[in-house]
LOVONU-753560 format. One record per atom (N, C-alpha, C): residue number from 1; residue in three letters; chain; atom name; x, y negated, z. Coordinates in steps of 0.05 Angstrom, whole numbers, plus 32768, in hexadecimal, padded with zeros to 4 digits. Atoms other than C-alpha are relative to their C-alpha. Layout:
<NUM 'ALA' 'A' 'CA' <X Y Z>>
...
% end
This chain:
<1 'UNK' 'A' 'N' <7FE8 8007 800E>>
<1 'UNK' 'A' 'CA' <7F79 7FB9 7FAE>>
<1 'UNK' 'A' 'C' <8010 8019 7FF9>>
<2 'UNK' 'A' 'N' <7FEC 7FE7 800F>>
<2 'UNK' 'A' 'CA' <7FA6 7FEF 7F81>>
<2 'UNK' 'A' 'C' <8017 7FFB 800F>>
<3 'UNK' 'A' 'N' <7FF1 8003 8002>>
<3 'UNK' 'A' 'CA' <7FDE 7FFE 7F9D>>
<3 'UNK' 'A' 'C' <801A 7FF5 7FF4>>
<4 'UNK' 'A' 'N' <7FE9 800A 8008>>
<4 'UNK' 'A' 'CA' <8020 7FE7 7F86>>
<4 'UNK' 'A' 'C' <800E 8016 7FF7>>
<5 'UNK' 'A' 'N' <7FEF 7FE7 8013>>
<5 'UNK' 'A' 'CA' <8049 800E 7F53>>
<5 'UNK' 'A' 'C' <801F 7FF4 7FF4>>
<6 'UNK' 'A' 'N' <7FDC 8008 8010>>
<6 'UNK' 'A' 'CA' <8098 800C 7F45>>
<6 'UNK' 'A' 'C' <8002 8015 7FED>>
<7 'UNK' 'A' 'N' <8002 7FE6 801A>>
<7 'UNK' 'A' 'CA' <80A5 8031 7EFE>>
<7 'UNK' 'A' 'C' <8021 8006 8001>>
<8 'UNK' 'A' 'N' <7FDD 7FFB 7FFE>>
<8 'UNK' 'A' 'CA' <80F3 804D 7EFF>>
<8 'UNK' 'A' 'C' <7FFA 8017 7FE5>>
<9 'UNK' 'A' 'N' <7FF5 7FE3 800E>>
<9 'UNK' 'A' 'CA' <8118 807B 7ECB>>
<9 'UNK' 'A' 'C' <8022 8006 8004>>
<10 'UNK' 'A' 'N' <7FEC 7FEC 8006>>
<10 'UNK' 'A' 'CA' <814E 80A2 7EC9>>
<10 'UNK' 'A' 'C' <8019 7FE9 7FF8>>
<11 'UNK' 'A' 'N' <7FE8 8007 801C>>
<11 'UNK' 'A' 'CA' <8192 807E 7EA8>>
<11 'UNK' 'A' 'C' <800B 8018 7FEB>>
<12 'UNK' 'A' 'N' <8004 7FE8 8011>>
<12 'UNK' 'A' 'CA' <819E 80A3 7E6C>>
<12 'UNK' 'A' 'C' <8027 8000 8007>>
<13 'UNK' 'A' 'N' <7FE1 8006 8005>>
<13 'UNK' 'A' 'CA' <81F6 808A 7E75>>
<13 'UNK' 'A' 'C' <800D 8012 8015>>
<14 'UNK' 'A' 'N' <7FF0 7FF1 7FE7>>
<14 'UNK' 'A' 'CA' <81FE 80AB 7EC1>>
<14 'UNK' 'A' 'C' <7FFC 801C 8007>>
<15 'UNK' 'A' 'N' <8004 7FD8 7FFE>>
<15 'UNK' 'A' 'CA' <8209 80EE 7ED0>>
<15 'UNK' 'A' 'C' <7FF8 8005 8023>>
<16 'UNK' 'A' 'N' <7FFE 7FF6 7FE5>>
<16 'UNK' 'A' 'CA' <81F9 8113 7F12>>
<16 'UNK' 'A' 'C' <8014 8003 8011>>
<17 'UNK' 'A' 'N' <7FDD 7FFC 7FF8>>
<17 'UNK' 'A' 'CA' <8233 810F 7F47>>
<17 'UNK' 'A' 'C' <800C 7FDD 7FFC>>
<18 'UNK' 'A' 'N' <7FF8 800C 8001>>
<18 'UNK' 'A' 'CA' <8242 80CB 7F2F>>
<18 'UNK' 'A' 'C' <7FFB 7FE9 8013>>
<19 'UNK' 'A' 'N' <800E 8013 7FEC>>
<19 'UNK' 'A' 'CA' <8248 8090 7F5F>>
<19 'UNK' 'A' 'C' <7FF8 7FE4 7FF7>>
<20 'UNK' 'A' 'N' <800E 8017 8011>>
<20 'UNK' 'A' 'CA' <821A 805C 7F30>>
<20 'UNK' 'A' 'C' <7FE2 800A 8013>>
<21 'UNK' 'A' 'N' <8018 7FFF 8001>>
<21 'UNK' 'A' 'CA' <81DB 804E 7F35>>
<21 'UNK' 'A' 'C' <7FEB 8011 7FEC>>
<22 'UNK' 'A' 'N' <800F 7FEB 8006>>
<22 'UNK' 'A' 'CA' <81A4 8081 7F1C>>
<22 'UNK' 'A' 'C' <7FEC 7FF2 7FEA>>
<23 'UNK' 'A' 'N' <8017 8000 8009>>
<23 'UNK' 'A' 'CA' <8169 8060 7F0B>>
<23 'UNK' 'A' 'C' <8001 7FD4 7FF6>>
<24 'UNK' 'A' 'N' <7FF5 801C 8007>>
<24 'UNK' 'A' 'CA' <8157 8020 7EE5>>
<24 'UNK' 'A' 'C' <7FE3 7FF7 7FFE>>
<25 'UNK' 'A' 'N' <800F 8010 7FFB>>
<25 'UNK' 'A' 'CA' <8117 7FFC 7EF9>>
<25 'UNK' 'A' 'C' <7FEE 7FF4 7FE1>>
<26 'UNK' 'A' 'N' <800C 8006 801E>>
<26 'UNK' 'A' 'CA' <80E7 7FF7 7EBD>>
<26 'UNK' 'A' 'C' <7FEA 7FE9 7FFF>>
<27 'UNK' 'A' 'N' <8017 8011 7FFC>>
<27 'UNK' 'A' 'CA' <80A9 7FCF 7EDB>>
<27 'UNK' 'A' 'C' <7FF5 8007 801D>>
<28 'UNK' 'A' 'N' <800A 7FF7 7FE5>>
<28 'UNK' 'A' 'CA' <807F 7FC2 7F14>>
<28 'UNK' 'A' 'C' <7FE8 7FF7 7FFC>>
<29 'UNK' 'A' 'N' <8024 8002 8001>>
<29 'UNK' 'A' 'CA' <802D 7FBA 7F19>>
<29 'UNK' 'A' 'C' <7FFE 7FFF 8021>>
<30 'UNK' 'A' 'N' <800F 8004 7FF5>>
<30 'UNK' 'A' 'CA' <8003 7FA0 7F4C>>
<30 'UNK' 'A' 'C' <8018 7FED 8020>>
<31 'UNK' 'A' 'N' <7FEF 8012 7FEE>>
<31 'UNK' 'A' 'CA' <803A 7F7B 7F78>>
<31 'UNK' 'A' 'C' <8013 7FE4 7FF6>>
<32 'UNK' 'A' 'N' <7FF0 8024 800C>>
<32 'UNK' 'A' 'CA' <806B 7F31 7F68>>
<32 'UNK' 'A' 'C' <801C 8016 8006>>
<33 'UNK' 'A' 'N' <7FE1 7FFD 8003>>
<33 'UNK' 'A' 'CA' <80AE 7F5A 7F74>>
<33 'UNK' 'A' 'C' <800E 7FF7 7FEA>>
<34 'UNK' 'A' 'N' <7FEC 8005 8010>>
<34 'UNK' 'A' 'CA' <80E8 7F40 7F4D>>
<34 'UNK' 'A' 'C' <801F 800B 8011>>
<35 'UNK' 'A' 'N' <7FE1 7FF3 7FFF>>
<35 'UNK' 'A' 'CA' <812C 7F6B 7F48>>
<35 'UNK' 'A' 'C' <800F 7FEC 7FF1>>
<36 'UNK' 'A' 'N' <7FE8 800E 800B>>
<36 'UNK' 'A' 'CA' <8165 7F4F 7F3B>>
<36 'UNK' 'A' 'C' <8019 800E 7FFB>>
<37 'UNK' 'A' 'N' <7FE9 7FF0 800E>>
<37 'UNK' 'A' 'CA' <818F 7F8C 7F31>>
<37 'UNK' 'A' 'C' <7FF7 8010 7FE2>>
<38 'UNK' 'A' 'N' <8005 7FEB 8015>>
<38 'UNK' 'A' 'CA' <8193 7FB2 7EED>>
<38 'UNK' 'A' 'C' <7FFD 8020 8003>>
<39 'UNK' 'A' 'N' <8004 7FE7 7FFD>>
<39 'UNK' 'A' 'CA' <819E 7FF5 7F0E>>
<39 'UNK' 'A' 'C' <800B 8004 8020>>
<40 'UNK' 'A' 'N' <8005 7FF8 7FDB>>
<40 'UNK' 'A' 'CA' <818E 800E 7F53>>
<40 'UNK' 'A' 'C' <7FF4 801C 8006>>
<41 'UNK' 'A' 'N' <7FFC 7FEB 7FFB>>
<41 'UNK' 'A' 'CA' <8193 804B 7F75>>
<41 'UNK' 'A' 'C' <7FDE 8009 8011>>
<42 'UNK' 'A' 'N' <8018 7FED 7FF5>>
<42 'UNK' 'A' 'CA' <8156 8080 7F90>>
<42 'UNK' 'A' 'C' <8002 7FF7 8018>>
<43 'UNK' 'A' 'N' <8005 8012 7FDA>>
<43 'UNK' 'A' 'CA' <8160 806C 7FDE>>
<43 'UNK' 'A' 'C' <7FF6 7FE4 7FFD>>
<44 'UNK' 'A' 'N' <800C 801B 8002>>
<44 'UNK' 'A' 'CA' <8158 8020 7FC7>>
<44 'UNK' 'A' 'C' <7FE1 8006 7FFB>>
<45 'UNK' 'A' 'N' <8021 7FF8 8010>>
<45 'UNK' 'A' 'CA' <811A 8033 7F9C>>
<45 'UNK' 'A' 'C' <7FEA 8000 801A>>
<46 'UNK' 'A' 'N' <800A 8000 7FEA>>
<46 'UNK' 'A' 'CA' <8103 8054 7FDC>>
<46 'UNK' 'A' 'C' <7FF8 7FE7 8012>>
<47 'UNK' 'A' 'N' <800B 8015 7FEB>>
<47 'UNK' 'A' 'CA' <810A 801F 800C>>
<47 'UNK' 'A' 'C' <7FF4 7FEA 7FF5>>
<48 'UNK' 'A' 'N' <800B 8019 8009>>
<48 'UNK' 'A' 'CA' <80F5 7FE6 7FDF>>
<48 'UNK' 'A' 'C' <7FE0 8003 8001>>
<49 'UNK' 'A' 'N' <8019 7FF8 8001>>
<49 'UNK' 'A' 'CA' <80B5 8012 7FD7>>
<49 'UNK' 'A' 'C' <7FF2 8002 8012>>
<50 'UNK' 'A' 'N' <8011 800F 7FE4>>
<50 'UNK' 'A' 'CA' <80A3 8019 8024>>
<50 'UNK' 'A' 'C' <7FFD 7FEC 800F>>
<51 'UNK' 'A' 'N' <8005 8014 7FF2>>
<51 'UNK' 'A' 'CA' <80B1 7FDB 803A>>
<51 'UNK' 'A' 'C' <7FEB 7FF0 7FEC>>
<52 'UNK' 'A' 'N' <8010 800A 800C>>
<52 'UNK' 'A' 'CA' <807F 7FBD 8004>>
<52 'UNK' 'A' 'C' <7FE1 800E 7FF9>>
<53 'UNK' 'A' 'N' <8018 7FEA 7FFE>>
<53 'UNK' 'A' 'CA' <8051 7FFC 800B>>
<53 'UNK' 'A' 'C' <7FFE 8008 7FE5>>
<54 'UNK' 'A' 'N' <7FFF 7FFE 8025>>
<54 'UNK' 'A' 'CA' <805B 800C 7FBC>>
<54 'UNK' 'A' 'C' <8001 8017 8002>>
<55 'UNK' 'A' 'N' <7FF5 7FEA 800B>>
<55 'UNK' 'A' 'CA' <805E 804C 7F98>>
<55 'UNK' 'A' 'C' <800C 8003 7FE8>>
<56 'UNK' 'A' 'N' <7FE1 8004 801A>>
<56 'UNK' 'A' 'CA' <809A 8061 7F6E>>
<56 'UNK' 'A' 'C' <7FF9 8013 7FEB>>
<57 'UNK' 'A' 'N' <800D 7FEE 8017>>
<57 'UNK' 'A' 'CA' <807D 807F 7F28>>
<57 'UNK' 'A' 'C' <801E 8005 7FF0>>
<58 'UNK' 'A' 'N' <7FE7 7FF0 8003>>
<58 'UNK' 'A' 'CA' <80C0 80A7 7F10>>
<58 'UNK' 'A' 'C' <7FF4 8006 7FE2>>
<59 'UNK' 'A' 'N' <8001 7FF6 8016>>
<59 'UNK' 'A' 'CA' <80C1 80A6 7EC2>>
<59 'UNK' 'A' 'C' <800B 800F 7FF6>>
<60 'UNK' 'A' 'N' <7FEC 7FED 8003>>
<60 'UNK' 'A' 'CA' <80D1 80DC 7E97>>
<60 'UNK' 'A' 'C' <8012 7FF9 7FE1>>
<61 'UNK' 'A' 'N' <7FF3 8001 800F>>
<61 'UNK' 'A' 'CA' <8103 80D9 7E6A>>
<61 'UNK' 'A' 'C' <8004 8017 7FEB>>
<62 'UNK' 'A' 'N' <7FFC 7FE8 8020>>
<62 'UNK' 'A' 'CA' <8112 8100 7E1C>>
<62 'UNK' 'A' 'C' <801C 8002 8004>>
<63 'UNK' 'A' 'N' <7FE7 7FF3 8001>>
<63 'UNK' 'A' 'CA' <8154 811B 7E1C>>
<63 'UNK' 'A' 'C' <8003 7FFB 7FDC>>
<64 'UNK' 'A' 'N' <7FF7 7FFE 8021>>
<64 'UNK' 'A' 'CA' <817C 8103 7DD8>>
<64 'UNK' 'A' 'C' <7FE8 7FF5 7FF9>>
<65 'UNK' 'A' 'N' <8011 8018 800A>>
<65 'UNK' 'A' 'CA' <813E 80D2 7DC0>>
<65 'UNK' 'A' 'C' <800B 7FEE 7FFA>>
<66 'UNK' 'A' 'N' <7FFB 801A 800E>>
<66 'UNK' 'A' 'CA' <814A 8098 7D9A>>
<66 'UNK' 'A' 'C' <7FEE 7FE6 8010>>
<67 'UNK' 'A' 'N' <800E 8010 7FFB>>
<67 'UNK' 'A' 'CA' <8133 8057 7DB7>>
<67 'UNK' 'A' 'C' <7FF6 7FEB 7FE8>>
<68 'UNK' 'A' 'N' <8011 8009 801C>>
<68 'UNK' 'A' 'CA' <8103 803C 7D83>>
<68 'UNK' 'A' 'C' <7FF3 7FE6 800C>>
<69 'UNK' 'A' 'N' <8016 801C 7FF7>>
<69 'UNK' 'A' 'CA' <80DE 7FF6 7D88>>
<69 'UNK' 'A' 'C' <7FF8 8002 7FF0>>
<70 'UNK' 'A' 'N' <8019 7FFD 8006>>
<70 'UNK' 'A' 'CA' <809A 7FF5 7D74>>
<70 'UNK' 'A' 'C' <7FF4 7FE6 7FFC>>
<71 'UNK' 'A' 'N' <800C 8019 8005>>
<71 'UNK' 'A' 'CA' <807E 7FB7 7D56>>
<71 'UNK' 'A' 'C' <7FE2 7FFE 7FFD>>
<72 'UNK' 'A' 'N' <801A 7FFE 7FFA>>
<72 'UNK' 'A' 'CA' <8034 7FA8 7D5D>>
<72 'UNK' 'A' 'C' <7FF9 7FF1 7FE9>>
% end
């Protein structure tokens, strides 16, 4: 069995220093988790990830990018 994978990025809105949440939960593979927050912090990430044995794949983000949707 594959491991378990949590996907996070960046928020593009919060700065460093601020006391928000960081990161914003994009997807998850090979486990049933369901979040129920919109944005949750790097220690959560963490612990949600060892107690379910997961690994946390840290996306990267474009600086100033446009978010484009892509129709198939």
């Amino acid at each position: 069995m594959e491991k378990a994978k949590i996907f996070v990025r960046e928020r593009r809105k919060v700065e460093k220093g601020e006391k928000k949440p960081r990161y914003a939960v994009v997807g998850v593979a090979g486990t049933d988790l369901k979040l129920h927050a919109k944005h949750i912090r790097q220690g959560e990430i963490e612990q949600i990830a060892a107690a379910i044995g997961a690994e946390v794949v840290y996306l990267e983000t474009g600086k100033d990018e446009l978010d484009l949707d892509v129709d198939d």
